[in-house]
N, C-alpha and C positions, 0 to 999 in steps of 0.2 A: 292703560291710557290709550283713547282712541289714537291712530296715526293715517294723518289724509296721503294718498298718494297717489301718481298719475301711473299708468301703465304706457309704453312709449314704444315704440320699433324704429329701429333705422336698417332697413334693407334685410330687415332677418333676423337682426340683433333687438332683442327684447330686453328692456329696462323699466326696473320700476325706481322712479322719481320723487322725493320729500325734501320738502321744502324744508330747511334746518337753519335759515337764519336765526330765528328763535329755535333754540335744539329743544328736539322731543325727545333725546332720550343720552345718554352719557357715552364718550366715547370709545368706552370699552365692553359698553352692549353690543355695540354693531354689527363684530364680527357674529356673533350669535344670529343675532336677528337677522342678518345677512341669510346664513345657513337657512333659517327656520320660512322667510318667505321666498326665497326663489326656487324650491322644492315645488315642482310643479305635479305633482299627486296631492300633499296635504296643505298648502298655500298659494298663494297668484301665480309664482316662477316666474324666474327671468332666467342672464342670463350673467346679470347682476345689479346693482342696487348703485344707485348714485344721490348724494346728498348733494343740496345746493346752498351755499353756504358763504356769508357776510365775506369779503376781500378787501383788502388796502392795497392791492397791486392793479387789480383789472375791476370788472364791474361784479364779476361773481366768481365764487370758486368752488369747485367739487370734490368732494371724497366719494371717491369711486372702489368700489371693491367687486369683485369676481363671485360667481356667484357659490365658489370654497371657502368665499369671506378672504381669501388674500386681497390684498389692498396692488389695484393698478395704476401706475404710470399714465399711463393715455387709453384713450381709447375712441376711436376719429367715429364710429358711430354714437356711442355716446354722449361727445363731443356734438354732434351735431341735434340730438335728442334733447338735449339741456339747453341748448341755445333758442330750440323752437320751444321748449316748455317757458323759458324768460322771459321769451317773448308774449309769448299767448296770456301768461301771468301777469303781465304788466310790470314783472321785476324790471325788464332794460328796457330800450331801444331795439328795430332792428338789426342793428350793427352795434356787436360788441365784443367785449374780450371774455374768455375764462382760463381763471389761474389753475393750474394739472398742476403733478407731482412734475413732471415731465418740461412744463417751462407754461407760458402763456400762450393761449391760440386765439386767434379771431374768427370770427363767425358774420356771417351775414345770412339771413332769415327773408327768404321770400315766400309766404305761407308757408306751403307745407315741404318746399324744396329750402334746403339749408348746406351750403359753401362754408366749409372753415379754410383755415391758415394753420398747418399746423408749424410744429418745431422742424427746425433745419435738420434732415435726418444725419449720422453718426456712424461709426464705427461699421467702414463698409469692411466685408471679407467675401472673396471671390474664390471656388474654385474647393469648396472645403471636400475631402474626401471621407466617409464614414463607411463603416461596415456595420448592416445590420443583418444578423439571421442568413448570413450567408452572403446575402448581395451590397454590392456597394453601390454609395449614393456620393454623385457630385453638387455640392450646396451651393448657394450664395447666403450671404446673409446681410441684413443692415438692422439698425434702428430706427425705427420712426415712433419714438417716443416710448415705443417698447422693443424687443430684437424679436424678429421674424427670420426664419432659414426658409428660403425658398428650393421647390425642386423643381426644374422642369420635367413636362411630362407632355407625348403623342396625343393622351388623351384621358386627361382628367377622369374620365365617367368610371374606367377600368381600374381606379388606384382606390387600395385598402387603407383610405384615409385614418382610420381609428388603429390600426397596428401601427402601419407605415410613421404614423404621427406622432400618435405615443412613445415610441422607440426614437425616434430622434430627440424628441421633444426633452426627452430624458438622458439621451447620449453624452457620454463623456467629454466632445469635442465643445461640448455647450454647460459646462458644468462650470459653477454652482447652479448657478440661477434658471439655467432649460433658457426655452426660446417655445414661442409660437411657429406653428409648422404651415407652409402654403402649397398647393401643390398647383402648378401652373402650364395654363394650353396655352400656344400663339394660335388667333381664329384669324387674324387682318393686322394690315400692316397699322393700325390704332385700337385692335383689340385683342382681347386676354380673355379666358373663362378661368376662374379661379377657386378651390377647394382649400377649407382652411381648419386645422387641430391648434385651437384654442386653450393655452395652459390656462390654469384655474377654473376652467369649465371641462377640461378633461375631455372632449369629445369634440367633434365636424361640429360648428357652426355655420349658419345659413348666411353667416356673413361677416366679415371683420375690414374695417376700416383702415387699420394702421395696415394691417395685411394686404389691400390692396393697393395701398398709397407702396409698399414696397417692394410688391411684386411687381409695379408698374415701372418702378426707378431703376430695378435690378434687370427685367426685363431690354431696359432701354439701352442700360450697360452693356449689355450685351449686341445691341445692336438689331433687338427681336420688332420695336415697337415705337412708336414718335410720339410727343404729346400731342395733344390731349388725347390721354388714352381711356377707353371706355372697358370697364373690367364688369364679366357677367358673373355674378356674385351665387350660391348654391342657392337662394330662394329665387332666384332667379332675375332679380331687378339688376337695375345699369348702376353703377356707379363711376362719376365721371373724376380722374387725376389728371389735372395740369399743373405744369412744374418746367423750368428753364434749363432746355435739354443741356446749356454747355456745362452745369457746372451741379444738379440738381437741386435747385435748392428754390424759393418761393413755392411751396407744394399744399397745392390747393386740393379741397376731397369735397366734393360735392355730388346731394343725391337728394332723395326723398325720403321723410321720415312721415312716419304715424301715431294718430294718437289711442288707441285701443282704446282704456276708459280710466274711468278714475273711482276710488271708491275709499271707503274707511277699514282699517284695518285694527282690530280687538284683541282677540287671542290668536298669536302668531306664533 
């Protein structure tokens, strides 16, 4: 069975997009098919796969999965990928909602720049101590729809994100479920350079959403950085978080996404 899809970027983060109002394929294919097209040697690759899909709560809703095929919580780049694909599709309006595992977000769509709203972030912890491989690391962590451990760091360029990250990401003080890893510069008193280990992609991504939305909140806890904070993301683009320093909460992720191409997909 043909399957149409769009290919999407928000800031580095790569998605490919189908339209599943009318479902193309059963819910227990996906994790499969998931695996089989975001392999970027023998298929399109992403960095995972999002379905847009009929809601009775918001205007649209997504199953979103990783591109290991686990199924995510949120994801503020995708998030905003999906909102400009609705748009461009004549599925919404530009201002709309979409239902996550993670709660509802709002979005607004100005061409190819797109602002959501996400969920009120959760379960702050400050101060976490971990040993790995000899050295210890002082963490912060939150949720923003998924749980991120932040590190600060002198200077991003210099850190072995893919050990460094894995290793936490896997560490006991985050067990069961691991965390997404950030490793974070202060550049300005409203800016951040930010490196991010992505669980379900297993590897530095060029960019993560929830990731900067929490580096930015945890930073500010700290006393590093004031909204509106402008975080330089590893592809290198801006992505801008404003959010209500007294209390954190209203937090806004806005940036620019893209639209690569769109094509039919056969034997996948």
């Amino acid at each position: 069975m043909a399957i149409q899809f769009t290919k999407m970027s928000g800031s580095g983060n790569d998605f490919i997009i189908i339209d599943n109002r009318v479902p193309v394929m059963d819910n227990q294919e996906k994790v499969d098919f998931v695996k089989r097209v975001c392999d970027r040697k023998m298929s399109v690759g992403a960095d995972g796969v999002i379905f847009v899909e009929n809601s009775d709560k918001a205007d649209i809703k997504w199953d979103f999965y990783n591109e290991d095929g686990s199924s995510a919580e949120m994801c503020g780049n995708g998030g905003r990928c999906v909102a400009r694909y609705a748009v461009e599709k004549g599925i919404t309006s530009d201002e709309l909602t979409l239902e996550t595992v993670a709660g509802i977000i709002a979005a607004k769509v100005s061409g190819a720049s797109v602002r959501v709203k996400l969920t009120a972030p959760e379960n702050l912890k400050q101060d976490i101590v971990a040993e790995l491989n000899g050295a210890q690391y002082t963490i912060d962590s939150l949720n923003t729809g998924v749980p991120h451990a932040i590190i600060y760091s002198d200077n991003v360029e210099n850190v072995n994100v893919k050990e460094v990250g894995n290793g936490i990401r896997f560490h006991d003080v985050f067990a069961p479920s691991g965390t997404n890893v950030n490793f974070v510069e202060k550049i300005g008193d409203h800016d951040l350079k930010i490196r991010t280990y992505e669980r379900g992609v297993e590897d530095e991504t060029l960019a993560c959403g929830t990731g900067t939305v929490a580096s930015a909140l945890l930073s500010s806890y700290k006393n590093l950085v004031k909204p509106p904070v402008k975080v330089e993301t590893r592809g290198g683009e801006i992505l801008k978080v404003d959010f209500d320093p007294a209390n954190g909460s209203d937090v806004y992720l806005e940036g620019f996404t893209r639209i690569g191409f769109e094509g039919t997909l056969g034997e996948y």
